[in-house]
Every structure is written in C-alpha cells, then in structure tokens.
C-alpha positions in Angstrom: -8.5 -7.8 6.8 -7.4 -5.1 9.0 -3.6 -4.8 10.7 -4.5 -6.5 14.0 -5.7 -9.4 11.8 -2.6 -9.4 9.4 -0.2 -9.7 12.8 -2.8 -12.8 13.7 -2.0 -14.7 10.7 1.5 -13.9 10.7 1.9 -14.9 14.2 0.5 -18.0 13.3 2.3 -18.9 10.6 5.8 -17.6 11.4 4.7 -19.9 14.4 5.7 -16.6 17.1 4.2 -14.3 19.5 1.5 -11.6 18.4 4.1 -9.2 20.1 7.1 -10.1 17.4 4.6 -10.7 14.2 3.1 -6.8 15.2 7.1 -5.9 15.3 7.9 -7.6 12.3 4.6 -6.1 9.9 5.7 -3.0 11.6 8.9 -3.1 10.4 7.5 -4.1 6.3 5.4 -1.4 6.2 7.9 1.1 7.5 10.4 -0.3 4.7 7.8 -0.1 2.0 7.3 3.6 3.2 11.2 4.3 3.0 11.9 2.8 0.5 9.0 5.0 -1.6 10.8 8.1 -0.1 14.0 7.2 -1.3 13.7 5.3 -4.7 10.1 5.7 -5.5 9.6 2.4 -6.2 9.6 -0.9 -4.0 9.3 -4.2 -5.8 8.1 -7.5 -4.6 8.4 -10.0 -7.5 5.2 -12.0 -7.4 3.3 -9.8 -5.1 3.5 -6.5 -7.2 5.4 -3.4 -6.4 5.0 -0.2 -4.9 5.4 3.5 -6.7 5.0 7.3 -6.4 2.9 8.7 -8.9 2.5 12.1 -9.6 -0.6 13.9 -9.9 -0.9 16.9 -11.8 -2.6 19.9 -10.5 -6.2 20.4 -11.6 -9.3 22.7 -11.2 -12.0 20.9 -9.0 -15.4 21.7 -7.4 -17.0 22.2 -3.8 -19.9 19.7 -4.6 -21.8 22.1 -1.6 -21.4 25.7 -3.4 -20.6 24.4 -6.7 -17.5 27.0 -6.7 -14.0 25.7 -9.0 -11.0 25.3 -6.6 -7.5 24.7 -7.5 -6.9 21.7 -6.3 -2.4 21.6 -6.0 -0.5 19.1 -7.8 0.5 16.5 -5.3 2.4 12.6 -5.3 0.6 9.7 -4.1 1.8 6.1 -3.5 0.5 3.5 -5.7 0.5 -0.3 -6.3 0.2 -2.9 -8.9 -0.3 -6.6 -8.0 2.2 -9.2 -9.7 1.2 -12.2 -11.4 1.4 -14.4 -8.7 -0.8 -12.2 -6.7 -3.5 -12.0 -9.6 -3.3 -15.6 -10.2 -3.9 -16.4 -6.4 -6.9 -14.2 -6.1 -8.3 -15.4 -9.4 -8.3 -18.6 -8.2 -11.5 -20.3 -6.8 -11.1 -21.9 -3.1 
C-alpha cells in the first residue's frame, strides 16, 4: 500500500473526501515526524511506537573498488509494532 492508497481507505472509512483524508494523513505523518524531532519517541498504544536510534560510526566498503570508507555516525527513525498490530497481522483472513 502506497500513500495515495492509504488516503483511499481513509476517505472511505472516515466516510470524507479524498481531498480532507490526503489533509488529514498529511497532517499524521508530519506529527509522527515532529514529534521524533522533539521527544524522540512517538507512541501509539496498540499500533507500536516510533523512535530515533543512533547509529554508531563505522568503517565500511565500496563494494566497486573494495576500498574501507568511514562511513559517519548518524540517527535514524525506527519503529516497533504493538501487540494489537502483531496480533492483527498474525491473524488469518
């Protein structure tokens, strides 16, 4: 599922346009983004939460030349599903 089919199935069951449900997962994602900047963390009980991990720097290679490159120590977002979200998806239809 892609972001234009997201905003479908939210227009359809939010029962409102395909303009406001684009507005409206708009408006989650930017808050899940913010709210990472700020806190770090964004939890959603039973769907999971969102965190910035940080990675380490490291010594990598160019798979092409084979050299070692420094590869810089960085944060990246990560998430972990919730219960309920691992017990829906386990869940035959």
């Amino acid at each position: 599922m892609n972001k234009g089919e997201l905003i479908e199935v939210v227009s359809s069951k939010a029962e409102i346009t395909k303009a406001e449900a684009g507005r409206v997962v708009s408006a989650v994602l930017d808050g899940i983004v913010d709210g990472l900047k700020a806190d770090g963390k964004v939890v959603l009980p039973g769907f999971g939460s969102f965190e910035v991990r940080s990675r380490t720097a490291r010594v990598g290679r160019n798979p092409r030349t084979g050299e070692n490159i420094k590869i810089k120590a960085t944060k990246v977002p990560a998430f972990k599903a919730g219960k309920g979200m691992k017990e829906a998806v386990a869940k035959k239809k």
